[in-house]
C-alpha positions as CSV (number, residue, x, y, z in Angstrom):
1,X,-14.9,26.5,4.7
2,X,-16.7,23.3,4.8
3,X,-15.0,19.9,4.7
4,X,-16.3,18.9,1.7
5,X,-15.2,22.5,-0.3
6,X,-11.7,22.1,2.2
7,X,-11.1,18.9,0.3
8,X,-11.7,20.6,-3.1
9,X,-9.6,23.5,-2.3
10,X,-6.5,20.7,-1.8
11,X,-7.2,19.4,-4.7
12,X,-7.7,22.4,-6.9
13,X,-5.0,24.4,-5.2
14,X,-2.0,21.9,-5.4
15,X,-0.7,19.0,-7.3
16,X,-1.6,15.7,-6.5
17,X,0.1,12.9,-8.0
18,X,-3.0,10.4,-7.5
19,X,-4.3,12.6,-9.7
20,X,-2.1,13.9,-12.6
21,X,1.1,11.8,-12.2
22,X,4.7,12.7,-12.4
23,X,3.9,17.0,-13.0
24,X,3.2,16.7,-9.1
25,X,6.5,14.9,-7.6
26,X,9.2,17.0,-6.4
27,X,12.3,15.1,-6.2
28,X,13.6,16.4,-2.9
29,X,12.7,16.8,0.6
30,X,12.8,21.1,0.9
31,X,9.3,21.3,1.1
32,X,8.1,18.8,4.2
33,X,11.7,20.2,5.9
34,X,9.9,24.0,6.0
35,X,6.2,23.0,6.5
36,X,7.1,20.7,9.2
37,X,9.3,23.3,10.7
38,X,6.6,25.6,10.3
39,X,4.2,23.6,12.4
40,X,6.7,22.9,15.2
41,X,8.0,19.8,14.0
42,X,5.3,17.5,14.9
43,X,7.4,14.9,13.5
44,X,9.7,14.9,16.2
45,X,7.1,14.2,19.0
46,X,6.1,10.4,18.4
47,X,8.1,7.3,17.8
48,X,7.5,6.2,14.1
49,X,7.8,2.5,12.1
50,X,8.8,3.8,8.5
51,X,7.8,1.4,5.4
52,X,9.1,1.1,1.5
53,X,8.2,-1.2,-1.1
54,X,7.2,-2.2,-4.2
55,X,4.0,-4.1,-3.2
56,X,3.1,-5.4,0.4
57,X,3.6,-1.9,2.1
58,X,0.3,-1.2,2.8
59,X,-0.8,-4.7,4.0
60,X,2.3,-4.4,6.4
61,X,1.3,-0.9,7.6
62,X,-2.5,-2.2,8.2
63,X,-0.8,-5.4,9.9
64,X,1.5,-3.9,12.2
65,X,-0.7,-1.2,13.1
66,X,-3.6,-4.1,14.1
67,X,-1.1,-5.6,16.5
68,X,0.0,-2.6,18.2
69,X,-3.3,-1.4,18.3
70,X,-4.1,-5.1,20.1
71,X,-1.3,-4.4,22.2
72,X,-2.4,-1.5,23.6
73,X,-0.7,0.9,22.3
74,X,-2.4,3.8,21.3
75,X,-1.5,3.6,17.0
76,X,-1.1,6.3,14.7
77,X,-1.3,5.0,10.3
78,X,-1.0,6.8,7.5
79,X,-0.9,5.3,4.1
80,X,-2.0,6.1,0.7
81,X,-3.9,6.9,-1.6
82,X,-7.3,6.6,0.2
83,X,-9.9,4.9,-2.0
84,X,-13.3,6.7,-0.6
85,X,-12.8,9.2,2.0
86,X,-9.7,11.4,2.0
87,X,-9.7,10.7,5.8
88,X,-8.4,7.1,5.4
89,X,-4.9,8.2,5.0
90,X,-4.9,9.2,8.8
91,X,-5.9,7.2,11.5
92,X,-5.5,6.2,15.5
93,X,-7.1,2.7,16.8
94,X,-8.9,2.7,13.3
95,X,-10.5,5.6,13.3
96,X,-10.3,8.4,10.5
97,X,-9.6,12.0,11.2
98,X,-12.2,14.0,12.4
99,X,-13.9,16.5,9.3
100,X,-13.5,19.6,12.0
101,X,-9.9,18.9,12.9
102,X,-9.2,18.7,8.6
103,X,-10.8,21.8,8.2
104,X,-9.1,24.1,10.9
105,X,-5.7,22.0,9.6
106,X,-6.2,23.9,6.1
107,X,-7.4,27.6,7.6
108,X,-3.9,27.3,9.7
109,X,-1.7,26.5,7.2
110,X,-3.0,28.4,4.2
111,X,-0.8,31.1,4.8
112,X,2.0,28.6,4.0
113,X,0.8,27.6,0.8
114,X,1.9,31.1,-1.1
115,X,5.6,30.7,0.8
116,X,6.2,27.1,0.5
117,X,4.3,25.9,-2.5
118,X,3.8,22.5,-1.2
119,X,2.2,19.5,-3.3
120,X,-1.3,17.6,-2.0
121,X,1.1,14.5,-0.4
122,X,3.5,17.1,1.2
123,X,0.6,19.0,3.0
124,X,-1.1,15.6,3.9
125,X,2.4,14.4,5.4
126,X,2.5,17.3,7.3
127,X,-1.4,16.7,8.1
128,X,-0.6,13.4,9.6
129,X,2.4,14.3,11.6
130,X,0.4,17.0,13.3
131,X,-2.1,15.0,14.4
132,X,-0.3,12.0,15.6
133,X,1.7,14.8,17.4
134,X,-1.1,16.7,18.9
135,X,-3.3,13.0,20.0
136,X,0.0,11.6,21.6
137,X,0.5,8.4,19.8
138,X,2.5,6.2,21.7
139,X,3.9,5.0,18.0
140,X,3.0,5.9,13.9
141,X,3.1,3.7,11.2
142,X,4.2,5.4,8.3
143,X,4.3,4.1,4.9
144,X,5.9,5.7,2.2
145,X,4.0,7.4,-0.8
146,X,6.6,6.8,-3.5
147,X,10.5,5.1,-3.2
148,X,12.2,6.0,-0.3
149,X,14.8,8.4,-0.4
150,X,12.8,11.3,-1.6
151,X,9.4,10.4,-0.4
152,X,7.7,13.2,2.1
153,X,7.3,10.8,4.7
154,X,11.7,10.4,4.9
155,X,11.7,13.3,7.7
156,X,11.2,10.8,10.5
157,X,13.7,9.1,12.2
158,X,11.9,5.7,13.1
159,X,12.3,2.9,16.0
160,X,12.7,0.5,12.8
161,X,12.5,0.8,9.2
162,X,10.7,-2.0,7.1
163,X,11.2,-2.6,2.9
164,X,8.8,-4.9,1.6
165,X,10.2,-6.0,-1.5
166,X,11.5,-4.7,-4.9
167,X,10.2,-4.6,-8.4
168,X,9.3,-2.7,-11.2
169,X,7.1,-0.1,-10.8
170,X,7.4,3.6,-11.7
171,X,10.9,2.9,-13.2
172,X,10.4,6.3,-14.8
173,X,11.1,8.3,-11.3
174,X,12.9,5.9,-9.4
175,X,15.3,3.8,-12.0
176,X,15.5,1.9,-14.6
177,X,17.4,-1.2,-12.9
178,X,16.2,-3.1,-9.7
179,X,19.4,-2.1,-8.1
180,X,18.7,1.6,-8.8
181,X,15.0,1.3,-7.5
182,X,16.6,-0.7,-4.4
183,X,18.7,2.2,-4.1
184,X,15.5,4.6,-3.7
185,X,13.5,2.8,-1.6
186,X,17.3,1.9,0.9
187,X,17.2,5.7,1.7
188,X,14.8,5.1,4.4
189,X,17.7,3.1,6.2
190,X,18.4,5.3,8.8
191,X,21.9,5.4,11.4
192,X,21.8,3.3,14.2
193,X,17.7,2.4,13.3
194,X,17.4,-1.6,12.8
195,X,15.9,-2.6,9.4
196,X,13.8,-4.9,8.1
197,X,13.5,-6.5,5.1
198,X,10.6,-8.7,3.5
199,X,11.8,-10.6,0.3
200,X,15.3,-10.1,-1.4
201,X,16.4,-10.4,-4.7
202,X,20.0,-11.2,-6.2
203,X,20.1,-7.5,-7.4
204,X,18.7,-5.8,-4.3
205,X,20.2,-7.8,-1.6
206,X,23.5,-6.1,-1.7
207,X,22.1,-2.7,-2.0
208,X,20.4,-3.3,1.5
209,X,23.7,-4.6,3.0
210,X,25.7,-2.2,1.7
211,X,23.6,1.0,3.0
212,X,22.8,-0.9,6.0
213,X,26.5,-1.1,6.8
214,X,26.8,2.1,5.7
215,X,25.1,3.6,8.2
216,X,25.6,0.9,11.1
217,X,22.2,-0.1,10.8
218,X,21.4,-3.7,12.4
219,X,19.5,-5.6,9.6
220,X,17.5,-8.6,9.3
221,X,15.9,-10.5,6.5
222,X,12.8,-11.8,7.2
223,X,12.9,-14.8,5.0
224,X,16.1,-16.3,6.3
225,X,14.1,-16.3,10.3
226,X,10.9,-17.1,9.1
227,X,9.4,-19.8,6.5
228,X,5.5,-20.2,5.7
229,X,5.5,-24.2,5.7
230,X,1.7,-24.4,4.4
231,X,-1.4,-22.5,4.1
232,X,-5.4,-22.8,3.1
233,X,-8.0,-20.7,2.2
234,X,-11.2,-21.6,4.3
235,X,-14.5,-19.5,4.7
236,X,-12.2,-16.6,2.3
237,X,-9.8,-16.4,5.1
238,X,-6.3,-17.2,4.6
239,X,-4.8,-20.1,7.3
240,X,-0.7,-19.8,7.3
241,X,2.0,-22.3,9.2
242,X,5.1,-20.6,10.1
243,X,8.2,-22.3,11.3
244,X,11.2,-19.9,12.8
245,X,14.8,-20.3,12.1
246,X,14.7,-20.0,16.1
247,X,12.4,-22.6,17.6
248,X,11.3,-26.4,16.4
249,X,7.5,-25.4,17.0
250,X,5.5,-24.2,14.2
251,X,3.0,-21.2,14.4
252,X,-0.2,-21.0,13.0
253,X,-1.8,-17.7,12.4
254,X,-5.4,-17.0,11.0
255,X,-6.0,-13.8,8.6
256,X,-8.7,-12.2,7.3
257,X,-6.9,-10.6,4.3
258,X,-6.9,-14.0,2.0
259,X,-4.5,-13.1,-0.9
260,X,-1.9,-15.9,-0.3
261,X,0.5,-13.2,-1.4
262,X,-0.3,-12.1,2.3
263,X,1.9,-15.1,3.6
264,X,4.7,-13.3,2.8
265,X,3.6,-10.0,4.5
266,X,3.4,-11.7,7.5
267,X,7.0,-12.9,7.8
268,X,8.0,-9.7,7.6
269,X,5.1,-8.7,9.9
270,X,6.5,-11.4,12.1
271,X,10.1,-10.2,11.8
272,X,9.0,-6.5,12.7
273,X,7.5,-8.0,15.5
274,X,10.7,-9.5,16.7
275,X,12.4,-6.9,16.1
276,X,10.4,-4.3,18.1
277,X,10.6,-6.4,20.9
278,X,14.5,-6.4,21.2
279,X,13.9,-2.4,21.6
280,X,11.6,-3.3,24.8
281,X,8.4,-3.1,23.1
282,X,6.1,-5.5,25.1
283,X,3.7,-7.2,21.9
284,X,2.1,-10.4,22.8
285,X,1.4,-13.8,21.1
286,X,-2.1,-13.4,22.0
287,X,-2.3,-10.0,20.4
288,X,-0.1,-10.9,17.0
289,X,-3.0,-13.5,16.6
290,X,-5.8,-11.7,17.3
291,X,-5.0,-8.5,15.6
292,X,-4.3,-10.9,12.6
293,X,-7.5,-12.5,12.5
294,X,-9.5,-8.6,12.5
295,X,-7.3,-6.5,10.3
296,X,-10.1,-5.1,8.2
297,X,-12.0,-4.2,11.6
298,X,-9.6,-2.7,12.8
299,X,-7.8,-0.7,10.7
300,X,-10.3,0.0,8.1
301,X,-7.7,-2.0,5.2
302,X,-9.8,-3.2,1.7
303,X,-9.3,-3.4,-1.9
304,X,-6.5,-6.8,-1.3
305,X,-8.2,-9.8,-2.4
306,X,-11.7,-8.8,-1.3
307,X,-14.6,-10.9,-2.6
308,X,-17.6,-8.7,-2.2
309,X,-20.1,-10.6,-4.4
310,X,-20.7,-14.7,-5.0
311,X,-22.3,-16.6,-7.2
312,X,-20.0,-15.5,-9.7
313,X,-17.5,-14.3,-7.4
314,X,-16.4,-10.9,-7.9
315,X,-12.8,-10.3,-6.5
316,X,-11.5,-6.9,-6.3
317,X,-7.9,-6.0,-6.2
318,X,-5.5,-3.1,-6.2
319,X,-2.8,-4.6,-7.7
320,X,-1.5,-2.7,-10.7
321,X,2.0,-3.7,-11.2
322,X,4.2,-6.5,-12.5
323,X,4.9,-8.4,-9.7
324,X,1.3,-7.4,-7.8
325,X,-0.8,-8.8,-11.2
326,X,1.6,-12.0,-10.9
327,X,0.9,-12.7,-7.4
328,X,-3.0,-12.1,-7.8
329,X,-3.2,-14.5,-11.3
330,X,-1.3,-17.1,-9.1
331,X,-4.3,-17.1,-6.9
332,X,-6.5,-16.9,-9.4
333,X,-5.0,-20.2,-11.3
334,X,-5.7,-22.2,-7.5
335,X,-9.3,-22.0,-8.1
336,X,-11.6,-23.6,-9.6
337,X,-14.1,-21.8,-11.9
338,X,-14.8,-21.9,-15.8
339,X,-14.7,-18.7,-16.9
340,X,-12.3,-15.6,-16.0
341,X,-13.8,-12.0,-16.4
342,X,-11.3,-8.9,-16.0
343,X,-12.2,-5.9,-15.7
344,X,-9.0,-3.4,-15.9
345,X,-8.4,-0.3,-15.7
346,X,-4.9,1.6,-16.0
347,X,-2.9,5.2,-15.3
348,X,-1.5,6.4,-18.6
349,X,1.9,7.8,-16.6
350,X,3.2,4.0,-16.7
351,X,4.3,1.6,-19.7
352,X,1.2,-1.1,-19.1
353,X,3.2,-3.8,-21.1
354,X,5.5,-5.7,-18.2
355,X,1.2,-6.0,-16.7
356,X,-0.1,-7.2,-20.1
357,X,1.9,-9.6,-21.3
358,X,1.3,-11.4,-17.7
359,X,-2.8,-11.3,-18.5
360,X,-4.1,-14.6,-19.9
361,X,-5.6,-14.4,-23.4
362,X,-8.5,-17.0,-22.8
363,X,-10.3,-14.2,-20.3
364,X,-13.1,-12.6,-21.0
365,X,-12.0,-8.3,-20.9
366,X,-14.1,-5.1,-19.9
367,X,-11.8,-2.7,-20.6
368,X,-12.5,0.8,-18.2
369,X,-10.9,3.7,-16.6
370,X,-11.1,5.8,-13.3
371,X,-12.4,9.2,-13.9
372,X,-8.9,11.1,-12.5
373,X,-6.8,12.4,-15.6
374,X,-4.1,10.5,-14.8
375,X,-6.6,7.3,-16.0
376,X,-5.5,5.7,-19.6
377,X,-8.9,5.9,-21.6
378,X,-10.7,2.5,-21.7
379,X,-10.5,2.8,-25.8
380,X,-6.6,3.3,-25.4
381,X,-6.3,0.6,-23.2
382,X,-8.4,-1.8,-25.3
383,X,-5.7,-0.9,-28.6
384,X,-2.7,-1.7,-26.5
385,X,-4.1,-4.8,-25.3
386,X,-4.8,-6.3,-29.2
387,X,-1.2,-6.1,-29.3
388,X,-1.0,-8.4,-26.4
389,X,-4.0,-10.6,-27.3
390,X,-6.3,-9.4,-25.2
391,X,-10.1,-8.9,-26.5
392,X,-12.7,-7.3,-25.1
393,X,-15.2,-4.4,-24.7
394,X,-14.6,-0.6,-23.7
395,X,-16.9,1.2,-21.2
396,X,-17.0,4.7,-19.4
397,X,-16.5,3.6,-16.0
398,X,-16.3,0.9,-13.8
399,X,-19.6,-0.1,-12.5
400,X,-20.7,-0.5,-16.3
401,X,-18.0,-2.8,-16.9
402,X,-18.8,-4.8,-13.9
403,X,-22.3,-5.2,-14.7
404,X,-21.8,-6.1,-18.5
405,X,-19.1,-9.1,-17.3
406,X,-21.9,-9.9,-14.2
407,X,-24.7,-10.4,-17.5
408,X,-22.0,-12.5,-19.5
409,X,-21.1,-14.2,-16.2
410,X,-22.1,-17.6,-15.0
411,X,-22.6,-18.9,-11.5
412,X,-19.5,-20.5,-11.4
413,X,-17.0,-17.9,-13.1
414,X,-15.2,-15.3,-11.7
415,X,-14.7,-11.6,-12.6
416,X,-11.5,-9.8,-11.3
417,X,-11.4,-6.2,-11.0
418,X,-7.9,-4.6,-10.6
419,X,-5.3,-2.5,-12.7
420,X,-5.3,0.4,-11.0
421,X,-6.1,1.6,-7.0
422,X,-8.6,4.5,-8.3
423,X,-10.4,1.7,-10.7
424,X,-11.0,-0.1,-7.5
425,X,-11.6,3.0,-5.8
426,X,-15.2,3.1,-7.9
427,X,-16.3,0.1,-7.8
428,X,-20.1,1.0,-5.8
429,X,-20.7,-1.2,-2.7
């Protein structure tokens, strides 16, 4: 087979949950257990960072993976979903998967497929592992598709385990409490494996302790070691001051993802850091700053925050959650402009109201959808936003809706696209 006909035998032959939502998740871990076994256990042949959250996962993946890289370690990341290239989920120093290597991946294992009955993120799990395993990564970050517990990736047992943060998102698979989503995304905690984690929240922070102490697993909070004391945006690059609970000097680190959401990535970047290097990992200042500064170079991370069009600006961001749409309309209210366009797009598998009621009802909406079934239709969208107060035009896809708010637009307004990863996933360059 081709690649291109390899990647629409994945997609045809199994479920993919990018793609049609819950009908694809399989609440257990069965399936990775045999393919992995299958293959050899790949997963057993590199040391692994493992990472859960709500939001921030893949900005800490993409951050941690830039410093190790810097360091010199030779870096293995997988995340998801991929927004072009199915190849972006797997990556060493940067660099995608080779197209050959996919290929002869799928021939292998096709005789599985009958036997096992994977889904598409179980076989790319699997897909990753193998390849970290057969290049020889000196270390894998891996984040987590979906919770924690249950998630493919949960067959590793990592140097350290990292959760972002907690809040509500697919509260129809993982819970519908923050303690019971905690709960999910706490099953990555590992025995004896030190854990991280980002922000806390009066519900949450027991869970962690308590499963933490369950399995004698050291943890750490990265707010109570590290503080962001002030930040700027200058040239659409985000300038952060960080004081540690250890030291009187302050830190200032220079990134080029700008979302001031980030600052709080990178005290839990910081505390990974830390905590990596009291398991005899040599990682440098120099490097932490440096790999800081180049993120996007090298490791290939968009969609947070990127501005990719001025005069208006057009920002495009993957945030499509509660707390993700609150931390990018916090940004949004710091600058100054005269008129907000959004252009939003949705999954129909997901109650948009906790996102609507957030959006401000003086904007200017395009209402659109990603061509993947899982999309809410742009005309269903726009009837669940009246309710909300939220007025605007439908259109078939994204780029449309883009250009309609660019022709509306001034010089001097700004026109948000997020709601959804796959909406941003259209967007044309």
């Amino acid at each position: 087979m081709s690649y291109e006909s390899t990647i629409e035998f994945l997609y045809n032959r199994l479920p993919a949950f990018s793609r049609i939502g819950t009908a694809a998740y399989k609440a257990d871990l069965h399936n990775t257990i045999a393919l992995c076994k299958a293959l050899g256990n790949p997963e057993r042949a590199f040391k692994s960072i493992h990472i859960a959250g709500t939001n921030g996962k893949g900005s800490v993946s993409h951050m941690l993976a830039a410093i190790m890289q810097q360091s010199g370690f030779k870096t293995g990341l997988y995340t998801s979903p991929h927004l072009h290239d199915f190849r972006e989920r797997f990556r060493i120093n940067g660099q995608m998967v080779e197209k050959e290597w996919v290929v002869h991946f799928v021939e292998k294992i096709r005789p599985l497929l009958d036997e096992i009955e994977p889904s598409f993120f179980e076989i790319t799990v699997a897909m990753a592992f193998t390849w970290f395993a057969e290049q020889e990564v000196d270390i894998a970050i891996i984040e987590t598709g979906l919770g924690g517990r249950l998630d493919s990736t949960n067959v590793i047992t990592p140097a350290l385990s990292i959760i972002t943060n907690i809040g509500w998102d697919h509260s129809n698979l993982l819970g519908d409490t923050l303690e019971k989503i905690a709960n999910e995304k706490a099953g990555i905690i590992k025995a004896n494996i030190p854990v991280v984690i980002g922000e806390t929240l009066p519900e949450t922070l027991p869970v962690f302790e308590t499963t933490a102490h369950q399995h004698n697993a050291p943890l750490s909070i990265a707010h109570h070691n590290w503080q962001a004391t002030d930040w700027r945006w200058e040239h659409h690059r985000l300038h952060v001051d960080v004081a540690s609970a250890h030291e009187t000097d302050h830190r200032h680190y220079e990134l080029d993802l700008a979302g001031i959401y980030q600052s709080r990535n990178l005290l839990t970047v910081l505390e990974a850091c830390a905590q990596l290097r009291k398991k005899g990992w040599v990682i440098g200042d120099d490097n932490i700053h440096s790999a800081l500064k180049q993120v996007k170079k090298l490791t290939g991370f968009y969609g947070r925050w990127d501005v990719i069009s001025h005069n208006p600006d057009i920002i495009l961001d993957v945030a499509h959650n509660e707390p993700g749409i609150g931390e990018v309309l916090k940004q949004v209210e710091l600058m100054n402009y005269q008129q907000l366009h959004i252009v939003l797009g949705v999954v129909k598998d997901k109650d948009p109201s906790r996102v609507l009621e957030l959006l401000p009802r003086d904007a200017h909406y395009y209402f659109t959808q990603a061509h993947i079934p899982r999309a809410m239709s742009a005309d269903e969208l726009k009837q669940a936003c009246l309710n909300f107060g939220l007025k605007g035009e439908s259109y078939e896809d994204v780029n449309g809706a883009i250009l309609h708010a660019k022709q509306n637009a001034g010089g001097n307004d700004i026109i948000l696209v997020c709601g959804s990863i796959f909406l941003v996933a259209e967007v044309s360059a």
